[in-house]
C-alpha positions in Angstrom: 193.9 76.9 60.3 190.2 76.3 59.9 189.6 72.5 61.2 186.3 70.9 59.8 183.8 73.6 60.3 183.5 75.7 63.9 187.3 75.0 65.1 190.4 76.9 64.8 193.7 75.6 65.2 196.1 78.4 66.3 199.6 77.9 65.2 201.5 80.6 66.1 200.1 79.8 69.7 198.9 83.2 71.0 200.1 83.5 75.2 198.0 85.0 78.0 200.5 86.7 79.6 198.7 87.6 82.6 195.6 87.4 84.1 193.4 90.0 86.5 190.6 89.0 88.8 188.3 90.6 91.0 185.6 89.5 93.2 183.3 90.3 96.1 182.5 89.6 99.6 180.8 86.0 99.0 183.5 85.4 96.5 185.8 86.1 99.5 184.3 83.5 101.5 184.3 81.0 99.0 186.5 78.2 98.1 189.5 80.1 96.2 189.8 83.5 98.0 193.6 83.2 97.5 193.4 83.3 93.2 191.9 86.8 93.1 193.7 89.7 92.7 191.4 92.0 95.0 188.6 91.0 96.9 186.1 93.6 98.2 184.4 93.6 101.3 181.0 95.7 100.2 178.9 94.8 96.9 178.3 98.7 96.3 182.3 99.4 95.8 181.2 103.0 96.9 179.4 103.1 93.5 175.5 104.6 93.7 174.2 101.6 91.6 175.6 97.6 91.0 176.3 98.6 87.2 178.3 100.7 88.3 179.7 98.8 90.5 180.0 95.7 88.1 181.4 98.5 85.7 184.6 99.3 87.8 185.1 96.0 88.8 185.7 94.9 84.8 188.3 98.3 84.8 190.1 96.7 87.7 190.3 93.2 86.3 192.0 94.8 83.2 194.2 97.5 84.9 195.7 94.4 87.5 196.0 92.1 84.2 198.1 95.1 82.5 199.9 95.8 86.2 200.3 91.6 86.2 202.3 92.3 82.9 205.3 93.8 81.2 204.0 96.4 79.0 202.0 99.4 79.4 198.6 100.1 78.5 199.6 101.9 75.8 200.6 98.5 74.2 196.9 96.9 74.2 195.0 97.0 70.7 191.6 95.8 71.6 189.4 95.6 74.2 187.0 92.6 73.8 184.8 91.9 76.6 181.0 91.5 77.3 178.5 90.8 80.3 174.8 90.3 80.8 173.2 93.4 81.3 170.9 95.5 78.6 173.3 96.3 75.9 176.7 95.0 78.0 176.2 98.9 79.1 178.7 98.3 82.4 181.3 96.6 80.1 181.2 99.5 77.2 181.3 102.0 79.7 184.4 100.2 81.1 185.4 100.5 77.6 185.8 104.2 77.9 187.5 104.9 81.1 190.2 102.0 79.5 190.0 104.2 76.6 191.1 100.9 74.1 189.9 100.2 70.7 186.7 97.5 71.8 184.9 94.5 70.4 181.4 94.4 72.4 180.3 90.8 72.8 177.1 89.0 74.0 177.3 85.3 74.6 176.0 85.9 78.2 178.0 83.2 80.6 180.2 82.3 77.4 181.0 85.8 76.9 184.6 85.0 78.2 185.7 82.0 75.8 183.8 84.0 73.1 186.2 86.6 73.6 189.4 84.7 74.6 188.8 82.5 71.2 188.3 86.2 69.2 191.4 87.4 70.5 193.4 84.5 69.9 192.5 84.5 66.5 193.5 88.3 65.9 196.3 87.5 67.3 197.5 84.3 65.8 196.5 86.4 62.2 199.0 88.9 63.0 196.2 91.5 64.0 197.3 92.5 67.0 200.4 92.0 69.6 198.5 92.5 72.7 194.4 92.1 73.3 192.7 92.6 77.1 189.9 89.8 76.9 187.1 89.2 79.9 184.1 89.8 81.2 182.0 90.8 84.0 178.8 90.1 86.2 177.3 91.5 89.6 174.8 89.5 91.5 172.0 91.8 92.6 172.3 93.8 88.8 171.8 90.9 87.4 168.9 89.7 89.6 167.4 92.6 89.3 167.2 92.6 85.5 166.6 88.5 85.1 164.2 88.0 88.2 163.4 90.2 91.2 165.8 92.6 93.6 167.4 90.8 96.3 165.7 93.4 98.6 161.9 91.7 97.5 163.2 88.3 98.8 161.6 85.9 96.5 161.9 82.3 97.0 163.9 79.9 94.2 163.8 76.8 93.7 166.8 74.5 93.9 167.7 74.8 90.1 168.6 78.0 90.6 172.3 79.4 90.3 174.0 82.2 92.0 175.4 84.9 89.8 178.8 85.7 90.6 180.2 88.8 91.7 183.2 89.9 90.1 185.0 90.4 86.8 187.9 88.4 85.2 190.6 89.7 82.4 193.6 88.0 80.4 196.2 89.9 78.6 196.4 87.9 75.9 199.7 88.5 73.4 201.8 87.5 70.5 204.5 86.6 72.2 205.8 86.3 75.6 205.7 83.7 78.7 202.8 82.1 79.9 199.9 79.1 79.3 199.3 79.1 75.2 195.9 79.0 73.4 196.1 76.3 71.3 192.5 76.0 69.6 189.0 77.2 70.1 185.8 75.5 69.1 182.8 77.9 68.1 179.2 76.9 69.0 176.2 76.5 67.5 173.0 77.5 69.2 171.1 74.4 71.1 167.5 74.8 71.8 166.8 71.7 74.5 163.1 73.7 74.7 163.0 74.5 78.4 161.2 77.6 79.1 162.4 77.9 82.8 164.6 81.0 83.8 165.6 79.7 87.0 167.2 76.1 85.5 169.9 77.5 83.4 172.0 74.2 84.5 169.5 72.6 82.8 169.4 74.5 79.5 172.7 75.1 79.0 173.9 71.5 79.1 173.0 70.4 75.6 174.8 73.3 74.2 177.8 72.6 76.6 178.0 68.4 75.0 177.3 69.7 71.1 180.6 71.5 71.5 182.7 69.1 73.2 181.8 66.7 71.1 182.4 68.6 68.0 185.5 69.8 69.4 187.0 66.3 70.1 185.7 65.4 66.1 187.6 68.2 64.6 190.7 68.2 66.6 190.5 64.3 66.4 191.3 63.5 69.8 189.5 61.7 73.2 188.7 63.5 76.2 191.9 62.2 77.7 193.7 64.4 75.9 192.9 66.9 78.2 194.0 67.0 81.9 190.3 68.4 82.5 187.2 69.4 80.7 185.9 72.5 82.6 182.3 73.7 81.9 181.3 77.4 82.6 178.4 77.6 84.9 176.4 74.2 84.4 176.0 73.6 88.0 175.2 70.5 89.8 172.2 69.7 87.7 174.1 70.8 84.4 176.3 68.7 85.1 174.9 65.8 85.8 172.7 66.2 82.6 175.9 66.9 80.4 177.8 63.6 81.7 174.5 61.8 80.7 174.1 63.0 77.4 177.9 62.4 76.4 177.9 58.7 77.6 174.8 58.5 75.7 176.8 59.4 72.8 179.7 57.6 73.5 181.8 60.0 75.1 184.2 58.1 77.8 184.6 61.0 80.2 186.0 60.4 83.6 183.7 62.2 86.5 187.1 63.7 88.2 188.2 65.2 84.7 184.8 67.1 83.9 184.4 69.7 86.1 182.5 72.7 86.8 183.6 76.7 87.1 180.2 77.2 88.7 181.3 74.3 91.2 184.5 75.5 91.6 184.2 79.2 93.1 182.2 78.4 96.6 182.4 76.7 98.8 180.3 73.8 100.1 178.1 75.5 102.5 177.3 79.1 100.6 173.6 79.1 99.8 174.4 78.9 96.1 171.6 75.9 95.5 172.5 74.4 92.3 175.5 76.3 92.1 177.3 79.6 90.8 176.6 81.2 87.2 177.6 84.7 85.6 179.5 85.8 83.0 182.3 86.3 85.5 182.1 82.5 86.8 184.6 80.9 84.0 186.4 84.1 83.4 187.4 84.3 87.4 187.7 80.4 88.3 190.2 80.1 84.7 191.9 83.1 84.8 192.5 83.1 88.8 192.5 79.4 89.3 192.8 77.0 86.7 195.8 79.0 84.9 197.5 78.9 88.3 197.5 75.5 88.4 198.7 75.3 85.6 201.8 77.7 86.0 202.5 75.7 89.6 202.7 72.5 87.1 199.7 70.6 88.3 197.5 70.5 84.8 199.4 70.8 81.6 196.5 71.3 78.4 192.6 72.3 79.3 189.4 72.5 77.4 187.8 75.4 78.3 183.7 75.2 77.2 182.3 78.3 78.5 178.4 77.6 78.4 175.0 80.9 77.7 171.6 81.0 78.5 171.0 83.7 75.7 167.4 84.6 76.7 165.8 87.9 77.5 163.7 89.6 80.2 161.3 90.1 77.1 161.5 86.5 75.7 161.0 84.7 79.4 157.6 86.8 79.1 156.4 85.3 76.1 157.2 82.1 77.4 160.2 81.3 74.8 162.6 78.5 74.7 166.0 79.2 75.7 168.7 79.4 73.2 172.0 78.2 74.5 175.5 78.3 73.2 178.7 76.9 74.6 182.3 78.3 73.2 185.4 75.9 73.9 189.1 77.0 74.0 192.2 74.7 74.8 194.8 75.9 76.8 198.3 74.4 77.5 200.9 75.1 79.7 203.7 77.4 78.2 207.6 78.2 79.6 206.7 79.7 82.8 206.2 76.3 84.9 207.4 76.6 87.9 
């Protein structure tokens, strides 16, 4: 069901099954080591470059997301899944050692709701019984491309994010036990016209507040309806700008209810300045922690408002605006509280 005119109400209430998540050595010293399914102790993974690395890091999400589950590979439909890198190269070639028809997405950091809300849909259509849906990011690929190798040691300033290492995956079905997907809100792009690549906080938040508040409008509910609001990768200063722009429209929205996936991950002490980022960030902190707490009982419906920076290497050198979009997905506890 099509509610006004960028939400989807999904009746048949598609279940995420299970859920894989993989991380890195910083993401092992972070706040929620204990949500990830494996945790590796060296960036490289024995791989000769980070795509590669980033690449079998999105094939381990899904294969412990399928190993999490009762069926066999066999079973899975579609692969939709995306990351950041020049044509999402790491998560197509992911796509072929899965060996799974595959939906390519690019939504940057929203990449994950983007393709949580896609399969939903498919699914609550009677398209498919059983879609893998994630993404992926590595931290030094993804400097590398956006900014400079870690090795040349340039100094940011404190707007800047860290991009998460890892890769997150939900098995997302017809039927089944497990936290339901309820509804998903698509975005529209938001221009805020900052030109800055290393205040992504900053340009994402506008984005992140047109959805939320178009997602409350068409579902016709308050922000207490939800046990938490959780942004992607807005970061301290994201954050701070998003809570001001939604009470400046209006938007009651308590300060402990509106958190932060890019808030979430480390821990207070990582050199992470403004906080984490990555198309992994919201796939890792939901799938691995949010949905736990949820299954242990402790949060019973979420809004999910993954939030992308959808700039370029090439448009940051023609001194562009950032486009942003944010995708929102509501999630609700299912049967298998414990």
């Amino acid at each position: 069901m099509l509610l006004g005119h960028q939400t989807w109400l999904f009746e048949n209430k598609p279940v995420i099954t299970s859920t894989g998540t993989v991380g890195g050595p910083f993401e092992a010293k972070g706040s929620i080591p204990n949500d990830f399914d494996i945790l590796h102790e060296d960036i490289w993974l024995k791989q000769d470059s980070f795509e590669k690395a980033q690449q079998l890091m999105m094939e381990e999400a899904c294969q412990f997301a399928i190993k999490n589950s009762t069926i066999q590979k066999e079973q899975v439909e579609f692969f939709i899944s995306g990351d950041l890198i020049n044509q999402i190269t790491p998560t197509s070639f992911a796509a072929k050692t899965m060996g799974l028809p595959y939906f390519g997405l690019f939504s940057a950091c929203a990449t994950s709701m983007e393709s949580l809300a896609l399969s939903a849909f498919i699914i609550n259509g009677q398209g498919a019984n059983h879609i893998l849906s994630g993404s992926a990011s590595h931290n030094a690929a993804v400097e590398k491309q956006f900014r400079y190798p870690t090795e040349y040691g340039g100094q940011k300033p404190p707007t800047s994010q860290w991009t998460v290492t890892g890769a997150g995956c939900a098995l997302v079905s017809k039927e089944g036990t497990g936290p339901v997907v309820t509804s998903a809100t698509i975005g529209k792009i938001v221009d805020m016209e900052m030109t800055d690549p290393f205040n992504m906080g900053g340009a994402m938040a506008g984005a992140a507040v047109d959805t939320i508040i178009t997602h409350l409008r068409e579902r016709n509910v308050d922000p207490s309806f939800y046990d938490l609001i959780i942004t992607g990768d807005l970061g301290h200063i994201g954050r701070e700008v998003a809570l001001d722009l939604l009470r400046k429209n209006d938007i009651p929205m308590e300060e402990d209810q509106f958190v932060d996936c890019g808030l979430t991950i480390y821990r207070e002490g990582q050199p992470v300045l403004a906080g984490a980022s990555g198309s992994a960030c919201s796939a890792i902190v939901v799938y691995g922690h949010f949905l736990k707490l949820m299954k242990q009982g402790d949060i019973k419906r979420i809004l999910v408002v993954a939030t992308g920076a959808l700039h370029s290497t090439l448009s940051v050198q023609q001194k562009d605006p950032i486009p942003c979009i944010a995708h929102a997905v509501s999630i609700e506890a299912g049967s298998d509280i414990t």
